[in-house]
C-alpha positions as CSV (number, residue, x, y, z in Angstrom):
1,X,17.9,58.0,64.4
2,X,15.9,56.0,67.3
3,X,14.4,53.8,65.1
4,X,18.1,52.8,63.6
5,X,18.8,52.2,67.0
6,X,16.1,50.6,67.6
7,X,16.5,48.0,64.6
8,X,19.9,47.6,65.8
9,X,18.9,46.9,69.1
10,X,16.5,44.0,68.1
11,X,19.2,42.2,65.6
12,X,21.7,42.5,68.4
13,X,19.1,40.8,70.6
14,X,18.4,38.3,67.6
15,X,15.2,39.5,67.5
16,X,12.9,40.0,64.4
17,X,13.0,43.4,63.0
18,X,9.2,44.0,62.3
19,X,6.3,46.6,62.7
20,X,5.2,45.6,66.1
21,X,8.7,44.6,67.9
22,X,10.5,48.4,66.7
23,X,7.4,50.0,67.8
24,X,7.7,48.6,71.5
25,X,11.2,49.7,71.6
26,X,11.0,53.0,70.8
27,X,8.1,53.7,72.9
28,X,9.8,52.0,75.7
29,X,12.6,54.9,75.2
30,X,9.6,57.3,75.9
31,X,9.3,58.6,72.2
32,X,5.7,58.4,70.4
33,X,6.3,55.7,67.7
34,X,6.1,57.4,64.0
35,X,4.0,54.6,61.9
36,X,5.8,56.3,58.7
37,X,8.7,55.9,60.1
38,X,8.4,52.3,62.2
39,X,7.3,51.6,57.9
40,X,9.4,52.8,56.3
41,X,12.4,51.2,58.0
42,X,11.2,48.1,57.7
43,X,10.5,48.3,54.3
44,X,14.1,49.6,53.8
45,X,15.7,46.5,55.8
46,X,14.2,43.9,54.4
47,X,16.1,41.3,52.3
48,X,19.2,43.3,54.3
49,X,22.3,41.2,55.9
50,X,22.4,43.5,58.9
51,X,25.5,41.3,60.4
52,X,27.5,41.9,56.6
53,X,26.4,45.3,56.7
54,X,28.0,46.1,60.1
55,X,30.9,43.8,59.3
56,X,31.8,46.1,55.8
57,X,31.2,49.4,58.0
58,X,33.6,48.3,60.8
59,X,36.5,47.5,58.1
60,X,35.9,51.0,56.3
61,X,35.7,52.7,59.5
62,X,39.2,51.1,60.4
63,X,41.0,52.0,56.7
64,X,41.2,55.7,57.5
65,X,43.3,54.8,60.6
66,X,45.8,53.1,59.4
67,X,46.1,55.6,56.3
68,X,46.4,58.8,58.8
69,X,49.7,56.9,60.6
70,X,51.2,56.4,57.3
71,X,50.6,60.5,56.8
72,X,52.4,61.2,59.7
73,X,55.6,59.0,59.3
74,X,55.9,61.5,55.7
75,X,56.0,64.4,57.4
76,X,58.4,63.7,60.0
77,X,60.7,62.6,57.0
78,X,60.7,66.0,55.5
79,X,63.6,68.7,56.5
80,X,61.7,71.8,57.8
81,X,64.6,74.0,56.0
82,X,63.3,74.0,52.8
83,X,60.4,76.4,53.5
84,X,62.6,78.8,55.4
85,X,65.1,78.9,52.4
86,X,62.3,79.8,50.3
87,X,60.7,82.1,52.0
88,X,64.5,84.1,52.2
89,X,64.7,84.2,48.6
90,X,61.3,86.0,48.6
91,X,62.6,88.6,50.9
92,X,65.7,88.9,49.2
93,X,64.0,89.8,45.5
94,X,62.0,92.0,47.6
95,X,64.8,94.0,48.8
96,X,67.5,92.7,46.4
């Protein structure tokens, strides 16, 4: 996860996202750079638009919100009598 942080540290900075550059950051976080790692992140990044790719997170991230509020306006719409007439008719064929 540091060296995600890391590469989102130098685009935020507008730095390049390289070999050398993520290995200075996370050994200035006092963590023993990982060449696999350092690698294979930077392998997996290229030809990435990190800006579009934080952009599309941030608005999929915010969806859920806004669909939880319109949960809650259902249930307040809903009598609460209805399962306390049903559980009396259970009770009642019980003892009936």
């Amino acid at each position: 996860m540091e060296y995600i942080y890391a590469g989102l540290l130098l685009h935020k900075l507008g730095k390049e996202i390289n070999d050398a550059n993520l290995k200075k950051v996370v050994a200035a976080s006092g963590i023993e750079p990982d060449e696999s790692k350092i690698k294979s992140l930077v392998a997996s990044l290229k030809g990435v638009d990190i800006a579009k790719e934080l952009e599309n997170a941030s608005l999929v991230a915010a969806a859920p919100a806004a669909g939880s509020t319109h949960k809650e306006e259902k249930k307040e719409e809903k009598p609460k009598e209805e399962p306390k007439a049903a559980a009396a008719e259970g009770l009642s064929a019980l003892f009936g």
